[in-house]
C-alpha positions as CSV (number, residue, x, y, z in Angstrom):
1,X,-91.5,24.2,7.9
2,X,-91.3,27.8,7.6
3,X,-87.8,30.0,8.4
4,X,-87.1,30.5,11.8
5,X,-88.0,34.7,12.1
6,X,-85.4,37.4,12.4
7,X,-84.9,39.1,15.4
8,X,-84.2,43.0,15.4
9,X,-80.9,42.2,17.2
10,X,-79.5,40.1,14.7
11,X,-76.2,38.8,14.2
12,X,-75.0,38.4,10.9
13,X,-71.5,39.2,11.1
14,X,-68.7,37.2,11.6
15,X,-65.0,37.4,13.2
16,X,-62.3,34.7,13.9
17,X,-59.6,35.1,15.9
18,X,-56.3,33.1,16.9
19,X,-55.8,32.4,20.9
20,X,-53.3,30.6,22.3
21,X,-54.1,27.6,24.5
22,X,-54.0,29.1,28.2
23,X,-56.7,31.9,26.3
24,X,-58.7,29.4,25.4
25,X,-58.7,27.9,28.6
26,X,-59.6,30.4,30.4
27,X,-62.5,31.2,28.0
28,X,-63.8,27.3,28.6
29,X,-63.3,28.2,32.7
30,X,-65.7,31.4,32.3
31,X,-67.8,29.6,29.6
32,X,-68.7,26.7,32.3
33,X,-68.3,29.1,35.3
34,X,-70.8,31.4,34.5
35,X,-73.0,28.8,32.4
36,X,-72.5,31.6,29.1
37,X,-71.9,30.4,25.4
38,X,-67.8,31.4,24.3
39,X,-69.8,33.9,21.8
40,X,-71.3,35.4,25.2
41,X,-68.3,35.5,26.9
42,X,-66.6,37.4,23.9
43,X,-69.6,39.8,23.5
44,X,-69.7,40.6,27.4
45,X,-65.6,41.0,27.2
46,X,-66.2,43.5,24.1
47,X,-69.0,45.4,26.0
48,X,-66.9,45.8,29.2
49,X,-64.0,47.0,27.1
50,X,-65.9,49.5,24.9
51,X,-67.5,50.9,28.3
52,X,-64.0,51.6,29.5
53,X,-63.3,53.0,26.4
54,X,-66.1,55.2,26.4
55,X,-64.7,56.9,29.6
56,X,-61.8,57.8,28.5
């Protein structure tokens, strides 16, 4: 079996965070809402904020 190719985009690093319960909750709601993985969810959260951020 030959290794499964790297993509251009890919995602080596890593980050772990604490959340408290409700967090994670509502992380779970969105994750089976909107049919998205929790990293997808995070990633989307982190692009929305860094938009806002950009207009500022």
């Amino acid at each position: 079996m030959s290794p499964r190719p790297r993509s251009d985009n890919s995602k080596r690093n890593q980050y772990r965070l604490r959340m408290s319960d409700e967090e994670l909750k509502k992380l779970e709601f969105c994750c089976e809402k909107l049919l998205l993985t929790k990293s997808e969810v995070i990633r989307s959260g982190l692009d929305a904020m860094y938009q806002k951020a950009l207009k500022k």
